[in-house]
C-alpha positions as CSV (number, residue, x, y, z in Angstrom):
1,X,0.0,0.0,0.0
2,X,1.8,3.3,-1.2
3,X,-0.9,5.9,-1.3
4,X,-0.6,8.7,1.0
5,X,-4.3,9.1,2.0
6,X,-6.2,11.2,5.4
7,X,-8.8,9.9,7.2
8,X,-12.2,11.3,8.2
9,X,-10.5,13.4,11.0
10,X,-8.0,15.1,8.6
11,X,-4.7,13.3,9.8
12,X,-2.2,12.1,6.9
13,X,-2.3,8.2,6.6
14,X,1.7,7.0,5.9
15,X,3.2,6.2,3.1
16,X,3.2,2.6,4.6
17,X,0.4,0.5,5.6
18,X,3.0,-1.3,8.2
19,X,4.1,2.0,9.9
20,X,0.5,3.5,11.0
21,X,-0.6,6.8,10.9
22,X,1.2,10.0,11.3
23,X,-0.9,13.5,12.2
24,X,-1.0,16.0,9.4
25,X,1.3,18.3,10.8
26,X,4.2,15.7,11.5
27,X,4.0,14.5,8.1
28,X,4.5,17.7,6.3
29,X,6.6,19.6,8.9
30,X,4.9,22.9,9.0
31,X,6.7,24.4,11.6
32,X,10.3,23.7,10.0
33,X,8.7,25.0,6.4
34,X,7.8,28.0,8.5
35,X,11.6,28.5,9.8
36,X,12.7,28.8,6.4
37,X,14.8,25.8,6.8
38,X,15.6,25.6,3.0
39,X,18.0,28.4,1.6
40,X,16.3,31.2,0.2
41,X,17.7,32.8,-2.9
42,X,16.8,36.3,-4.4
43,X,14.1,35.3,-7.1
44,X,13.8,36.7,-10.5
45,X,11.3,40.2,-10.3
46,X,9.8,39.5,-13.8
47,X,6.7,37.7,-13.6
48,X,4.8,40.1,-16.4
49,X,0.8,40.8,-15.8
50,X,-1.8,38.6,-17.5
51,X,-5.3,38.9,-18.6
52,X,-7.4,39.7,-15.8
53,X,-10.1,36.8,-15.1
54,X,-13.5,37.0,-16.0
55,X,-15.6,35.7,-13.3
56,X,-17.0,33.1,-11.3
57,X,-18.0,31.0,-14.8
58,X,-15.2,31.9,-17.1
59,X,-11.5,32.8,-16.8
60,X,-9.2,34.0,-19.2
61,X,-5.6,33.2,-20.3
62,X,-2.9,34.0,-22.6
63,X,-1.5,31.3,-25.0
64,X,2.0,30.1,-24.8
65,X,3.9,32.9,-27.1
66,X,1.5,35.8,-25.0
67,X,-0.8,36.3,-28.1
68,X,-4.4,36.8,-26.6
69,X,-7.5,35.0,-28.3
70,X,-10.0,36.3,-29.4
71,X,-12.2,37.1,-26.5
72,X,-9.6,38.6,-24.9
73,X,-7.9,40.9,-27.6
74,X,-11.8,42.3,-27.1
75,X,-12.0,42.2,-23.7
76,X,-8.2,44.5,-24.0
77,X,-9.8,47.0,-26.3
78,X,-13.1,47.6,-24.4
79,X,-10.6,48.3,-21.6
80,X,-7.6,50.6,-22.9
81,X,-10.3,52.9,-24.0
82,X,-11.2,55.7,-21.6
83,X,-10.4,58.8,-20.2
84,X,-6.1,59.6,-20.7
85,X,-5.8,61.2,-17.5
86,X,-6.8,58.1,-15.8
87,X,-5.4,57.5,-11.7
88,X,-5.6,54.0,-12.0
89,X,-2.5,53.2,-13.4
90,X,-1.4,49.4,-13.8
91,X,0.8,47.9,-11.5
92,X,3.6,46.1,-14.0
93,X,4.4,44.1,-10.7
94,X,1.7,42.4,-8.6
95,X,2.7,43.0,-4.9
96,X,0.1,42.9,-2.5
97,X,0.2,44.4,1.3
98,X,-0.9,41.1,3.5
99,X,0.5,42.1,7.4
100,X,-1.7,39.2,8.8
101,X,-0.2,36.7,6.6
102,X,3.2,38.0,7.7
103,X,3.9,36.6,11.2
104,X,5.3,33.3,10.4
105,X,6.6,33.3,7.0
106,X,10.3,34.1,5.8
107,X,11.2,36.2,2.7
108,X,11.7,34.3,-0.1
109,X,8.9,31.7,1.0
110,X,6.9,30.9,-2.5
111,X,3.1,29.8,-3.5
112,X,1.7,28.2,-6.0
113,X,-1.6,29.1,-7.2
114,X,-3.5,27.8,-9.9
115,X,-6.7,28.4,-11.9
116,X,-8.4,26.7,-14.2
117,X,-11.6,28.5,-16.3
118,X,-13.2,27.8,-19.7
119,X,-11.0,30.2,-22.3
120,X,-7.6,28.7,-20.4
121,X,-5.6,27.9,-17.0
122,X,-3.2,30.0,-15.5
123,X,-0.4,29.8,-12.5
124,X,1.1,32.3,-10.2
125,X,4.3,31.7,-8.1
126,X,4.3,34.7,-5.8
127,X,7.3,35.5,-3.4
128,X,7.1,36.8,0.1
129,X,8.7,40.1,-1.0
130,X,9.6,42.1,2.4
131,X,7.5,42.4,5.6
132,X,3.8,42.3,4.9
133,X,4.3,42.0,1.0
134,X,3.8,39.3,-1.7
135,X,5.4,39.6,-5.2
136,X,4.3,37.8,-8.2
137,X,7.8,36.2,-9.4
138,X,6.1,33.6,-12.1
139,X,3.2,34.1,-14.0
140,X,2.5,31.4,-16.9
141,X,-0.6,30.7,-19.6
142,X,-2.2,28.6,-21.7
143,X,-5.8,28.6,-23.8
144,X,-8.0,25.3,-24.3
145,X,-7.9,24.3,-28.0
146,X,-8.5,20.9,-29.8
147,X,-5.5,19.3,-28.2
148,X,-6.4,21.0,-24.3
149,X,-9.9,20.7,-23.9
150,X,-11.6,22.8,-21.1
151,X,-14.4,20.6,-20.2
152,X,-12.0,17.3,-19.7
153,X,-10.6,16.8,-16.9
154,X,-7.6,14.7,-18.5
155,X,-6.8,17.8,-20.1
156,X,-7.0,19.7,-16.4
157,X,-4.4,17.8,-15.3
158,X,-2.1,18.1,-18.8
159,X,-2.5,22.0,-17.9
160,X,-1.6,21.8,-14.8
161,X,1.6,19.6,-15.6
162,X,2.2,22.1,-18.9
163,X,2.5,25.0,-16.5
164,X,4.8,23.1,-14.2
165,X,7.2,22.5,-16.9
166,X,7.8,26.1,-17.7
167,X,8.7,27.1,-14.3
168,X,10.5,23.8,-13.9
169,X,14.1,26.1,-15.2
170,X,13.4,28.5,-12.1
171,X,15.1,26.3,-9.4
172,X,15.9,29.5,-7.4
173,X,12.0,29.6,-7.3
174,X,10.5,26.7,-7.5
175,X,12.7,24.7,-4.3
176,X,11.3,27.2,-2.2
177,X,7.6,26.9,-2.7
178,X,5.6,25.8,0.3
179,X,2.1,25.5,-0.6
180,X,-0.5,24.8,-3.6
181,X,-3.8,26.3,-4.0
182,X,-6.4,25.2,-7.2
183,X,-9.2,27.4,-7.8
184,X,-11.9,26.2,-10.9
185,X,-14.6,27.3,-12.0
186,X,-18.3,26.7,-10.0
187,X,-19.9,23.6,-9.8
188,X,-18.1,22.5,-12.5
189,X,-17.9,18.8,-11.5
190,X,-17.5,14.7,-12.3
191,X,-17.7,11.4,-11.1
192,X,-14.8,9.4,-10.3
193,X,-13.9,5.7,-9.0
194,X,-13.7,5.9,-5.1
195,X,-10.3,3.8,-5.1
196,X,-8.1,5.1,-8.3
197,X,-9.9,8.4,-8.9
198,X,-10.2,7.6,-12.7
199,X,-12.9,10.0,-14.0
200,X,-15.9,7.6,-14.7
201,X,-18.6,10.4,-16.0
202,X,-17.4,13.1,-18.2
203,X,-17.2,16.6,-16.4
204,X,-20.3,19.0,-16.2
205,X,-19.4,22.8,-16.7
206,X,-20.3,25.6,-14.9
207,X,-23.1,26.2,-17.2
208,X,-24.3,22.7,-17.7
209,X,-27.7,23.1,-17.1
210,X,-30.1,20.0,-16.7
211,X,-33.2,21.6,-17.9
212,X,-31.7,22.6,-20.9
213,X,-29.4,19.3,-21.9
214,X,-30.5,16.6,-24.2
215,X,-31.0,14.1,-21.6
216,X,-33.8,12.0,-21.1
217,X,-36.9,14.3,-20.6
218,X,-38.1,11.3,-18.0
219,X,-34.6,12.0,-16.4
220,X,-35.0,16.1,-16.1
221,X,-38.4,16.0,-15.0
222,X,-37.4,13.2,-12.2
223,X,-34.7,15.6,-11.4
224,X,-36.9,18.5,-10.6
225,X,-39.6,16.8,-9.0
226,X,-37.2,15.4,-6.2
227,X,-35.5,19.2,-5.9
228,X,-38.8,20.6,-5.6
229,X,-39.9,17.8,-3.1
230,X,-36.5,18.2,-0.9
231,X,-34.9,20.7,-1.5
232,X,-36.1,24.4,0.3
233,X,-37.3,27.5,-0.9
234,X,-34.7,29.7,-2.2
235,X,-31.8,27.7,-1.2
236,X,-28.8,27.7,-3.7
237,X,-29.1,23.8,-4.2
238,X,-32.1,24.5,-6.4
239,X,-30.1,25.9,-9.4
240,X,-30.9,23.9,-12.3
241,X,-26.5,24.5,-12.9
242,X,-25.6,23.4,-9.8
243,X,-23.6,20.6,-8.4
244,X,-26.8,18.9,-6.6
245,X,-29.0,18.4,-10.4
246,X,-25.9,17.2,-11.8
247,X,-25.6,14.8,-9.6
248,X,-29.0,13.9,-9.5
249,X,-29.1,13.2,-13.2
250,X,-26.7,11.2,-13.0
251,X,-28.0,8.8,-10.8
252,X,-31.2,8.9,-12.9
253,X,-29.4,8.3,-16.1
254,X,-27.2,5.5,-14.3
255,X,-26.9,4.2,-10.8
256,X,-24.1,5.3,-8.9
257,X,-21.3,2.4,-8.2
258,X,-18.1,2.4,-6.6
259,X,-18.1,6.6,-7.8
260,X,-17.7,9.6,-5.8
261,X,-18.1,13.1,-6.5
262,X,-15.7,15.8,-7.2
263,X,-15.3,19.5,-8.0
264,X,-12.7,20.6,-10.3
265,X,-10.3,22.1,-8.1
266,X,-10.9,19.0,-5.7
267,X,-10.0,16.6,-8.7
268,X,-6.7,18.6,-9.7
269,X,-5.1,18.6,-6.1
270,X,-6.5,15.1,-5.4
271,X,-4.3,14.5,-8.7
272,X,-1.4,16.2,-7.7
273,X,-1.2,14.7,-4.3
274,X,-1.7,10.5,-5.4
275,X,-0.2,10.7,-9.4
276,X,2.5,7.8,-9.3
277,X,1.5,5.8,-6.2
278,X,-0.2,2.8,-6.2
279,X,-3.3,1.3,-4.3
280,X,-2.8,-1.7,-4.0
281,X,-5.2,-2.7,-1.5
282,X,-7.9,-0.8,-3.3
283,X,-8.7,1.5,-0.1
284,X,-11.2,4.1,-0.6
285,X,-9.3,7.5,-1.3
286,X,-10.9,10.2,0.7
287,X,-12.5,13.3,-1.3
288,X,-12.2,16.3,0.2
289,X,-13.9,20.2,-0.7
290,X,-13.8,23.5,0.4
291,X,-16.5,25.4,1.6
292,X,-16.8,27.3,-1.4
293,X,-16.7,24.8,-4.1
294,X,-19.5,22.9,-2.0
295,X,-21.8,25.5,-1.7
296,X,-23.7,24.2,-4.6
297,X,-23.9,20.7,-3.7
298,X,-26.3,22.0,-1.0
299,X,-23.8,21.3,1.9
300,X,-24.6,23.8,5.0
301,X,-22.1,26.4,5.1
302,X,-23.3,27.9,8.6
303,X,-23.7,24.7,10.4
304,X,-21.1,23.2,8.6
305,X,-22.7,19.2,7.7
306,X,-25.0,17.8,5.1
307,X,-28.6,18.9,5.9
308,X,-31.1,16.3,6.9
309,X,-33.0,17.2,4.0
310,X,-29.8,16.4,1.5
311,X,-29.6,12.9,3.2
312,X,-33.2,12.2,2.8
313,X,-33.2,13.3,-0.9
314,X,-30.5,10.9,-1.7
315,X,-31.0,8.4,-0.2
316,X,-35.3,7.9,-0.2
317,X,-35.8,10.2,-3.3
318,X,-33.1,9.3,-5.4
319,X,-32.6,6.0,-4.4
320,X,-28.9,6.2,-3.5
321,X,-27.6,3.8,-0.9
322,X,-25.0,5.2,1.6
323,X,-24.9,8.5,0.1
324,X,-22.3,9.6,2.1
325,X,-20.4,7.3,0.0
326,X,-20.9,9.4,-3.1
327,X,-20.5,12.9,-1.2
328,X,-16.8,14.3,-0.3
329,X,-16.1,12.9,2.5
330,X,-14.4,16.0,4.8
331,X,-15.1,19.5,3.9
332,X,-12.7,21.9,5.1
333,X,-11.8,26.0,4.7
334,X,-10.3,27.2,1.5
335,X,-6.5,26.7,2.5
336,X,-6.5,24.8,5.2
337,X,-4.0,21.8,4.5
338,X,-5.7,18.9,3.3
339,X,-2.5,16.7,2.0
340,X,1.5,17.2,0.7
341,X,2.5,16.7,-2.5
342,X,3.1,13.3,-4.7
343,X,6.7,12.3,-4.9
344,X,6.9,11.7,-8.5
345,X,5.3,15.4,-8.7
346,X,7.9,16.4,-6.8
347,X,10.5,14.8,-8.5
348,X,9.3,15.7,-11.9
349,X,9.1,19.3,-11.5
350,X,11.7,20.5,-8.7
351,X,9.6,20.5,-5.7
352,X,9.9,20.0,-1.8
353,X,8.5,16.7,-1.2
354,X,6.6,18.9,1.9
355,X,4.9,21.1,-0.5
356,X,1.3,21.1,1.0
357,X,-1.6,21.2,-1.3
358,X,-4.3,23.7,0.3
359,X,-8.4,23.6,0.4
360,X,-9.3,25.5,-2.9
361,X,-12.1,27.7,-4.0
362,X,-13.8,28.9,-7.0
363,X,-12.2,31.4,-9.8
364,X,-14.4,34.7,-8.4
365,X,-13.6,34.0,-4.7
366,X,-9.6,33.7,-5.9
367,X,-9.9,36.9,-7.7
368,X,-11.6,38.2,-4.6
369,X,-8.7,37.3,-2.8
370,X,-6.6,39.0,-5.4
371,X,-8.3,42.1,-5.6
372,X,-9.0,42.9,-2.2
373,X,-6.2,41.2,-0.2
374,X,-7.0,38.6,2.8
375,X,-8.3,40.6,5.4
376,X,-10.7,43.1,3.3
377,X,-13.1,45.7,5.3
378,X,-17.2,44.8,5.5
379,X,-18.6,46.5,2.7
380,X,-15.7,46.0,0.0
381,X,-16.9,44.4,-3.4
382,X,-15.5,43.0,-6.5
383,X,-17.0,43.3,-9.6
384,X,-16.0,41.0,-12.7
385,X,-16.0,42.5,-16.2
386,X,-15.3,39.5,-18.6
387,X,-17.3,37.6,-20.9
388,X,-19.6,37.9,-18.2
389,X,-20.3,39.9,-15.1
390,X,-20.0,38.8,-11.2
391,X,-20.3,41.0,-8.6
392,X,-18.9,40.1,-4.6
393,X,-19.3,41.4,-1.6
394,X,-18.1,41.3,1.9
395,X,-20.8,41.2,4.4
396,X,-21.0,40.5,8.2
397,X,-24.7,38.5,7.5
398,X,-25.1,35.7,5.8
399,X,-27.8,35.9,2.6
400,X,-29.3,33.8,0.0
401,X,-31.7,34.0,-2.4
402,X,-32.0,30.9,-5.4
403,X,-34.7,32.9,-7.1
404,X,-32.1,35.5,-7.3
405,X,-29.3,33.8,-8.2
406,X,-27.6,35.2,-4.7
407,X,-25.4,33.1,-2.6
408,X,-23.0,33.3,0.4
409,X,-19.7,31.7,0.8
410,X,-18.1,31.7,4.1
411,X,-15.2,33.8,3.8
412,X,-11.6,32.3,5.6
413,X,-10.5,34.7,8.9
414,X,-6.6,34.7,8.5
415,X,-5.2,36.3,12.2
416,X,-8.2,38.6,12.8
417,X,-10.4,40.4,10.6
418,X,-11.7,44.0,9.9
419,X,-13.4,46.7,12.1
420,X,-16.2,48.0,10.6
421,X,-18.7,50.6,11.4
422,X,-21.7,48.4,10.0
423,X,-20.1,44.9,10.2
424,X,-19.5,45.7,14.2
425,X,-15.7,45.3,15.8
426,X,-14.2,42.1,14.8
427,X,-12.0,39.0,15.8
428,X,-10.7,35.9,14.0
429,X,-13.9,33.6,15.4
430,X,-16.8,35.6,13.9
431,X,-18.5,35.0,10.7
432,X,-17.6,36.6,7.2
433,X,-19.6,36.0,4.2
434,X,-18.8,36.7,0.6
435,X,-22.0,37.0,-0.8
436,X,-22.7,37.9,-4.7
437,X,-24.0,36.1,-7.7
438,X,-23.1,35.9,-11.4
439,X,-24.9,37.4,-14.8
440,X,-24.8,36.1,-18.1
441,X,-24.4,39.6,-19.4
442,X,-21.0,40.4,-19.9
443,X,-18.4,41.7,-22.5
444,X,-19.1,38.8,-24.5
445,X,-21.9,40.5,-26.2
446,X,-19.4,43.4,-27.9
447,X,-17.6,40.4,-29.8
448,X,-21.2,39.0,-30.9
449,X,-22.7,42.3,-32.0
450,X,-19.0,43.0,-34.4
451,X,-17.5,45.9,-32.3
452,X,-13.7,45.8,-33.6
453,X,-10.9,46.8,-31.2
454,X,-10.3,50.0,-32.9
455,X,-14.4,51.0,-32.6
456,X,-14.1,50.0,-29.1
457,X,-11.6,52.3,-27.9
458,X,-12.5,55.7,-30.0
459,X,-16.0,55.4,-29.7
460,X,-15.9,55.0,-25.5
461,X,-13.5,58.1,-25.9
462,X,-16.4,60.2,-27.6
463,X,-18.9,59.2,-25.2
464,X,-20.2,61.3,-22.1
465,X,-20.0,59.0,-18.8
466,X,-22.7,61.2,-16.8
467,X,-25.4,61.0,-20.0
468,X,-27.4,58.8,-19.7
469,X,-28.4,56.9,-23.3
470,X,-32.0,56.7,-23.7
471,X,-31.8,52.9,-25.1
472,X,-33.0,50.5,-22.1
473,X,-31.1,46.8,-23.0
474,X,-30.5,43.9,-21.4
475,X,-27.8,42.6,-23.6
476,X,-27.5,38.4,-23.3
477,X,-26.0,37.0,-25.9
478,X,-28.1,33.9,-25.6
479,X,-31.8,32.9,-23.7
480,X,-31.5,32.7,-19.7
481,X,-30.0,34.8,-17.0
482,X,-28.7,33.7,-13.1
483,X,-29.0,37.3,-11.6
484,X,-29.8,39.6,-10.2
485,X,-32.6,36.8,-11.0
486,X,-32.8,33.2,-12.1
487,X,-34.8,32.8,-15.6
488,X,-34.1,30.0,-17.9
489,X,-36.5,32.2,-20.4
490,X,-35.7,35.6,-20.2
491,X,-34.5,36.9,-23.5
492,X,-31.6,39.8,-24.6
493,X,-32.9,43.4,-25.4
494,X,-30.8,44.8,-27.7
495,X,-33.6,46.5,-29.4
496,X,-34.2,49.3,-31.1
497,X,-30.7,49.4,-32.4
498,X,-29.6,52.7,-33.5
499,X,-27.8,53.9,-36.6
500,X,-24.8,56.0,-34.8
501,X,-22.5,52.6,-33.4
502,X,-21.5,55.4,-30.5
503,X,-24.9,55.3,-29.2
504,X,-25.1,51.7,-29.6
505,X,-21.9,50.9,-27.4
506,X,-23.2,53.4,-24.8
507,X,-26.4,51.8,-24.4
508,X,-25.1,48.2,-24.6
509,X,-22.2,49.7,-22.1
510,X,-24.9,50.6,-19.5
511,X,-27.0,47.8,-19.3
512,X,-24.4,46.3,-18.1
513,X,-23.8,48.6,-15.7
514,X,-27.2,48.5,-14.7
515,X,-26.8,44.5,-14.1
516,X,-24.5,45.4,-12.0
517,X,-26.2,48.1,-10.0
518,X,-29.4,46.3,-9.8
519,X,-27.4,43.1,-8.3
520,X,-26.2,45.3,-5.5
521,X,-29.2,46.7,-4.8
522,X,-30.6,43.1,-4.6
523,X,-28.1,42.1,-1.8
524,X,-29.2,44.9,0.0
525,X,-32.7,44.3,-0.5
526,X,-31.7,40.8,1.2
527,X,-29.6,41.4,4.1
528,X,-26.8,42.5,3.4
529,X,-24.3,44.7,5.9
530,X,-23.6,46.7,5.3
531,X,-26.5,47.2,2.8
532,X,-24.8,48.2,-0.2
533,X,-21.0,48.4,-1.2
534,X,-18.0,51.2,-0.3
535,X,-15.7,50.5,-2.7
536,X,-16.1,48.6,-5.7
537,X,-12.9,46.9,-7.3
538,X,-13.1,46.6,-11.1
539,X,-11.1,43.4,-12.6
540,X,-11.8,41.7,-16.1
541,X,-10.8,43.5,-19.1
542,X,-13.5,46.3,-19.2
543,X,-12.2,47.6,-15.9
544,X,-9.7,49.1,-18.0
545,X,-12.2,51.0,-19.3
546,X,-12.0,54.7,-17.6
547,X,-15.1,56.1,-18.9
548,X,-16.7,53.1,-18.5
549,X,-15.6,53.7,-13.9
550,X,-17.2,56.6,-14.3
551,X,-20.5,55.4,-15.9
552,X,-20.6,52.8,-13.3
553,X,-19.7,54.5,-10.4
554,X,-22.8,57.2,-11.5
555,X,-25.1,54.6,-12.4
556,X,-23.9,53.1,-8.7
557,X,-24.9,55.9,-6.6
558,X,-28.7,55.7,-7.6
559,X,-29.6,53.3,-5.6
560,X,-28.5,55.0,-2.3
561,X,-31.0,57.4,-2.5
562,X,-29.3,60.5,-2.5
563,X,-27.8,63.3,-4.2
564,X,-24.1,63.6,-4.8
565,X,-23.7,65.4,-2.0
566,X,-24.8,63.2,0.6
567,X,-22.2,61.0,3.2
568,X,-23.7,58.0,1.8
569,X,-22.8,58.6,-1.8
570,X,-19.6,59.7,-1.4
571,X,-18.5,56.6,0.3
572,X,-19.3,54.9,-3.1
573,X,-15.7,54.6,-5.0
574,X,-15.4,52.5,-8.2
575,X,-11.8,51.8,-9.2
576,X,-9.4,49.3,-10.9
577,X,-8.2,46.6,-8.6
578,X,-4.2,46.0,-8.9
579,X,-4.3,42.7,-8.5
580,X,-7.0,40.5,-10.1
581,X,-6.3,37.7,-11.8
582,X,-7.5,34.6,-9.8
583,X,-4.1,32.3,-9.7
584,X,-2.9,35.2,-7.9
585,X,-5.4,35.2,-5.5
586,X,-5.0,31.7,-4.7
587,X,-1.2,31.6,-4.1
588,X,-2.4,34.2,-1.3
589,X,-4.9,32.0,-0.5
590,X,-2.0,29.0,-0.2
591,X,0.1,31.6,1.6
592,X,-2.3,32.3,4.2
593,X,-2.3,29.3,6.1
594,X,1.2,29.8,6.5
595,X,0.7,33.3,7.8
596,X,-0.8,31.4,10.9
């Protein structure tokens, strides 16, 4: 028996069936990866910016030579265009200010964090830079295309090791990193053998929705009937994209044997930690998730265990026997340590054989992370401008809202969190939640409609940010939106489209916007505190857009009820986040831990 495994309480099985158990800690040496006991050397300062990631759904990526695709070389020119005398500079390197991750780590300490979304997968090495700082020292890219395909999980794992290989030349780098940390994209998901993790149902995307497939009709409507018999009101699990149908219809389509489930991140660090080493004794491997990747599945976030009502639809509604078989079997925090690193992996790429992989999280919550550091104030939001649009917020209450396509993830305390005038005087025990939710509008409709670069950036030049255009859309590129509210049916609005391609842009421009605003207002509307945002950080390629900000940030202040004079408006700041691609945020993420 060679596979490194943990058991239900979290400790690290050894490498050897004859020499028992070892607790987590032992087996990886934290504390002397904490004292810096290997050398550190004075990495390379050159890891250059990517594409900035689209959102919960989608992330982008540059190919191998730098060259953009398509979607982003639009994304680019919807955001270079703007006002010149813009404050919002880019950073050319990524260092973020991260004091509470700071106590126990050594300069030079590295992390690895990876993404994966559907335009490409990216990874970020970054460096602990001086006291309370973390530099990016390694950033690397690559798009799906016939040969990498982003919906199969094979291919995942070829990304992952493709990445790997480039940094593999960096030894200076790569012998000092400490931790891994995956982020994919939500509920993106598969079924897998329980003892050798082969993938034994294709994966199911973000957007794989079981209404809308070309599965058995019997199938879907069993499907629904059992979510709208077990599954309550309003509660995230009854997204017709989420983890929980998936796995429903699977079982419908074929019973479940000998398979567990797994997220995409969860499948990608699984894979990094057992590639290489056998099991012989065909022992059950044990799955684990993080609290955000979960959320979905309809796992309790608050109380932190399957719901009664889960159990009871599995097993009496859907027929499943022991379907605590088929569910992850420990569910942990976004970075707490959940394994070390595979040997061969090691071997093949330059790596401590104590590098520990970390609980991951979805693409928005990394870019979160990225955007507004570790230990953001109550009332800080991140909105995504990509293909599509996500917005995120950091709230002291805990909302949701199916109906509305709102959610809350339970956001990770690192060594204390914020004081805040709504969210009350905190501490490192009390409750965070990033709640938000995530349009199909998006930048993705310029491409569709034929806006060329060059139109993009001289025609948001010639338009007024505090005009309003008179044209009312709702630009979808396709049938069906998530939020601000769940319809499978609603349609785009596009219409009536006007002769001046100015005008056109400006109105498509602010109904996006206006997704955006209206989403706020929703989490207000909800719960949220505080009740609407204080700073909003723009990532995704149209957060380059400067007149676009200002748009925004106008469009913003309407739903606070006041004039621009008030105190509560002028609170309301829109700006460009320096950091915001999501590998990035989830090397902090893998850093954190650390920190503590």
């Amino acid at each position: 028996m060679n596979v490194p495994r943990l058991n239900a309480k979290g400790d690290v099985m050894s490498m050897s069936s004859t020499t028992g158990r070892k607790n987590i800690f032992e087996r990886i040496d934290l504390a002397n990866l904490q004292e810096g006991s290997d050398d550190g050397k004075d990495a390379v300062m050159g890891g250059t910016e990517g594409d900035d990631n689209d959102d919960e759904e989608e992330g982008t990526a540059n190919d191998n030579d730098g060259e953009k695709d398509d979607d982003d070389e639009k994304k680019d020119a919807v955001g270079k265009a703007g006002a010149k005398d813009s404050t919002n500079d880019d950073n050319p390197t990524k260092v973020v200010d991260s004091d509470e991750l700071d106590e126990n780590l050594e300069s030079g300490d590295c992390f690895i964090g990876f993404d994966l979304g559907t335009s490409g997968a990216r990874m970020s090495i970054v460096e602990k830079n001086a006291p309370g700082q973390f530099v990016e020292v390694v950033t690397e890219a690559l798009t799906w295309d016939n040969t990498l395909q982003y919906d199969n999980a094979n291919d995942w794992r070829k990304a992952i090791d493709t990445l790997l290989s480039r940094a593999k030349g960096k030894e200076e780098v790569m012998d000092r990193v400490k931790a891994i940390c995956v982020s994919g994209t939500s509920a993106t998901c598969l079924l897998v053998k329980r003892h050798s993790l082969e993938v034994s149902r294709k994966a199911r995307m973000y957007n794989f929705d079981v209404k809308a497939e070309q599965s058995s009709s019997t199938a879907v409507d069993s499907v629904m009937k059992l979510i709208d018999k077990y599954v309550p009101e309003k509660h995230t699990a009854r997204a017709t994209t989420g983890t929980l149908a998936k796995l429903l219809l699977w079982s419908e389509e074929q019973s479940l044997e000998d398979e567990v489930l797994c997220h995409q991140s969860d499948y990608v660090s699984l894979s990094l930690m057992y590639e290489g080493l056998n099991n012989d004794d065909d022992d059950d491997i044990t799955t684990h998730c993080d609290f955000h990747n979960i959320l979905k599945l309809g796992y309790d976030v608050r109380a932190l265990e399957y719901p009664s009502w889960m159990m009871e639809l599995l097993e009496e509604g859907a027929n499943i026997p022991n379907p605590q078989n088929v569910l992850p079997s420990k569910v942990i925090s976004p970075g707490e340590p959940i394994g070390v690193i595979s040997p061969v992996v090691a071997a093949k790429y330059g790596l401590s054989t104590n590098v520990v992989l970390v609980g991951g999280t979805t693409d928005s919550n990394a870019a979160f992370f990225a955007a507004a550091g570790a230990n953001p104030e109550y009332g800080t939001a991140v909105t995504s401008l990509g293909s599509t649009l996500a917005i995120k917020q950091l709230s002291s209450t805990y909302v949701e809202d199916a109906s509305r396509g709102v959610y809350s993830h339970r956001f990770p305390r690192f060594g204390g969190s914020s004081n805040d005038d709504d969210g009350g005087e905190g501490n490192g025990e009390e409750e965070a939640w990033l709640i938000g939710g995530a349009s199909n509008v998006g930048c993705a409709v310029l491409r569709a409609e034929g806006f060329t670069n060059e139109e993009l950036s001289s025609l948001s030049l010639e338009i007024d940010p505090n005009t309003d255009s008179p044209l009312s859309y709702y630009p979808l590129i396709k049938t069906g939106e998530r939020f601000p509210v769940a319809d499978s049916t609603k349609e785009p609005i596009l219409s009536p489209k006007p002769d001046s391609r100015k005008e056109y842009l400006h109105g498509i421009l602010q109904g996006i916007g206006d997704v955006e605003r209206d989403g706020f207002k929703v989490l207000g509307d909800l719960g949220a505190t505080p009740r609407l945002p204080k700073v909003v950080l723009s990532c995704g390629g149209g957060s380059k857009n400067d007149m676009w900000i200002a748009m925004r940030q106008r469009r913003l202040k309407e739903i606070y009820g006041g004039d621009d004079d008030s105190d509560d408006v002028d609170v309301v700041v829109v700006k460009r986040a320096t950091n915001t691609e999501a590998s990035y945020g989830a090397a902090l993420l893998a850093a954190a831990t650390f920190g503590n």
